[in-house]
PANUMI-366174 format. One record per residue (C-alpha): x, y negated, z; residue number from 1. Coordinates in nm, 3 decimals, padded with zeros to 5 digits, m for minus. Layout:
(pt (X Y Z) NUM)
...
***
This chain:
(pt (02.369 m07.008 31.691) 1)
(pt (02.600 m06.744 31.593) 2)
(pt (02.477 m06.371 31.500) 3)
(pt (02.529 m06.083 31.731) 4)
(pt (02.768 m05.904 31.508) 5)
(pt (03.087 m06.090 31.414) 6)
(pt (03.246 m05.907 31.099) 7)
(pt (03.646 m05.916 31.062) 8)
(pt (03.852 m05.790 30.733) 9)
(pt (04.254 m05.742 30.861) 10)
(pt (04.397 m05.554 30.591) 11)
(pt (04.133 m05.341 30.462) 12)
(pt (03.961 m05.240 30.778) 13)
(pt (03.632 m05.388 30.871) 14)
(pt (03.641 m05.500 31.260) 15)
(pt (03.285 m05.551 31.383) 16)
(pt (03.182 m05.655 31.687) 17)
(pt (02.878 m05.743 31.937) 18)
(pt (02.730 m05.921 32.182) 19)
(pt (02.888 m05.678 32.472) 20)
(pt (03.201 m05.710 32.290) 21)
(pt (03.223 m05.336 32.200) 22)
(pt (03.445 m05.280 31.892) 23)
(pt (03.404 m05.031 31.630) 24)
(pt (03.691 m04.996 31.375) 25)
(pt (03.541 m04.873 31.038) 26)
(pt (03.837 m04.746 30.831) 27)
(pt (03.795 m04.750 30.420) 28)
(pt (03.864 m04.417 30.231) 29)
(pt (04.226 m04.359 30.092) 30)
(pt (04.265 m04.375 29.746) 31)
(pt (04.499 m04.085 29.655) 32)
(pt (04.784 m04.144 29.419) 33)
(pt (04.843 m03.778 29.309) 34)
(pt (04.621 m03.539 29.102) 35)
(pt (04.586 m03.217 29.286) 36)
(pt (04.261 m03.149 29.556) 37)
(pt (04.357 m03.207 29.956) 38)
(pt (04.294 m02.909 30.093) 39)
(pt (04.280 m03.074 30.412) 40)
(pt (04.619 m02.962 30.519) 41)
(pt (04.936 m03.120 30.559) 42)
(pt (05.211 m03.084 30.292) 43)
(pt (05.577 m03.119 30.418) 44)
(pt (05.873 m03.179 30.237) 45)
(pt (06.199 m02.957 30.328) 46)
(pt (06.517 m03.170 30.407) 47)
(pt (06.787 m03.146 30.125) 48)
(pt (07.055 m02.904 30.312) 49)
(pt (07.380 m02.935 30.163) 50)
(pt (07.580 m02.716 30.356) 51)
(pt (07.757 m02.981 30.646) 52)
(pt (07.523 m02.943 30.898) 53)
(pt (07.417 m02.591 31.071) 54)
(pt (07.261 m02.331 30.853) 55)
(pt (07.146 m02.196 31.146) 56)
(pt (06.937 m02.531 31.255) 57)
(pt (06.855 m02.614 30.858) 58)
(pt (06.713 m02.263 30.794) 59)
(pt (06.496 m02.341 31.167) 60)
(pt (06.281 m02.652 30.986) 61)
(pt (06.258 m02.501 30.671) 62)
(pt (06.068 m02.189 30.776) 63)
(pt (05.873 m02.429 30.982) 64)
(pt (05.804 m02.645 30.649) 65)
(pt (05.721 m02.296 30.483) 66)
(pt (05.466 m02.209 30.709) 67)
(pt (05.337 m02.523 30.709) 68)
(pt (05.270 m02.552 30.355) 69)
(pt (05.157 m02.186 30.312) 70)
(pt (05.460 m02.077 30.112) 71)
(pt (05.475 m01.662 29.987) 72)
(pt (05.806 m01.504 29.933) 73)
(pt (05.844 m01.708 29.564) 74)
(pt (05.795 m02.004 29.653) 75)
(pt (05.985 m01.997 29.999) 76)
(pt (06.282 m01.932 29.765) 77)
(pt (06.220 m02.152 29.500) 78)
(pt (06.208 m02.434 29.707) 79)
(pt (06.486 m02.370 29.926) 80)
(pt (06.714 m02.304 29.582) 81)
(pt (06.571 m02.708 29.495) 82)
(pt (06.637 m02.772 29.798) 83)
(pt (07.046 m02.727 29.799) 84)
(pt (07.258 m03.028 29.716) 85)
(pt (07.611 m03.092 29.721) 86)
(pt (07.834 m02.770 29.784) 87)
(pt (07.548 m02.548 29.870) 88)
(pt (07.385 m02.638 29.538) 89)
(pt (07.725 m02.507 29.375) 90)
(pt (07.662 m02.185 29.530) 91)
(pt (07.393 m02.114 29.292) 92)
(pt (07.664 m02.077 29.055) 93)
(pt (07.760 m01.725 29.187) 94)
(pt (07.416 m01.604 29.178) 95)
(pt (07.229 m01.446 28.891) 96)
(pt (06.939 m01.577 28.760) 97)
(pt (06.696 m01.328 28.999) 98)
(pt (06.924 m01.412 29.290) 99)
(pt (06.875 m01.771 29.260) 100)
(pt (06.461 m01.716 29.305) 101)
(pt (06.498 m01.426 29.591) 102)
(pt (06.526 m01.636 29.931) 103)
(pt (06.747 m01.360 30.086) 104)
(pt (07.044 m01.365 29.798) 105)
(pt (06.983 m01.754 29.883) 106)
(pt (07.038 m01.690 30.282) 107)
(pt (07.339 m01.453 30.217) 108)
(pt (07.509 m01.684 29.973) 109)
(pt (07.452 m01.998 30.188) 110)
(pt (07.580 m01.792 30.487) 111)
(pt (07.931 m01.714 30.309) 112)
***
């Protein structure tokens, strides 16, 4: 006679069921592959902007990612200066070194 609670493994998760055919889904912890302490909140990645598309639109989802992530006035500019590619990254060229880490030289530069 079979038990009352068939177990399952499908890729890692544990699928257990009963006689009344109620499932419960018992998910294993992640293992994290990075060395800094989840906070609990979501990190987001800016897009790479490199100056084809809208600045308008570009500059939209990156103050979105900045609030996101909790980003002060530093690091809101140093990531949208690493953020630059093709001839918006060559844009940096014409900025001094304090320019290229204050996000409104970046703006003004990008918006030339």
């Amino acid at each position: 006679m079979q038990d009352q609670h068939d177990q399952s493994v499908l890729n890692g998760f544990v699928l257990r069921s009963n006689a009344a055919n109620v499932h419960n889904l018992t998910i294993p912890h992640p293992v994290q592959s990075h060395n800094h302490k989840n906070n609990g909140s979501f990190k987001m990645k800016p897009q790479l902007y490199d100056g084809t598309e809208g600045l308008d639109d570009y500059l939209s989802q990156f103050e979105i990612a900045s609030e996101l992530n909790g980003w002060d006035y530093n690091l809101k500019s140093l990531y949208l200066a690493s953020s630059l590619t093709g001839c918006a990254h060559a844009l940096l060229n014409v900025l001094t070194s304090a320019q290229r880490r204050d996000y409104k030289s970046l703006v003004n530069v990008l918006n030339l």
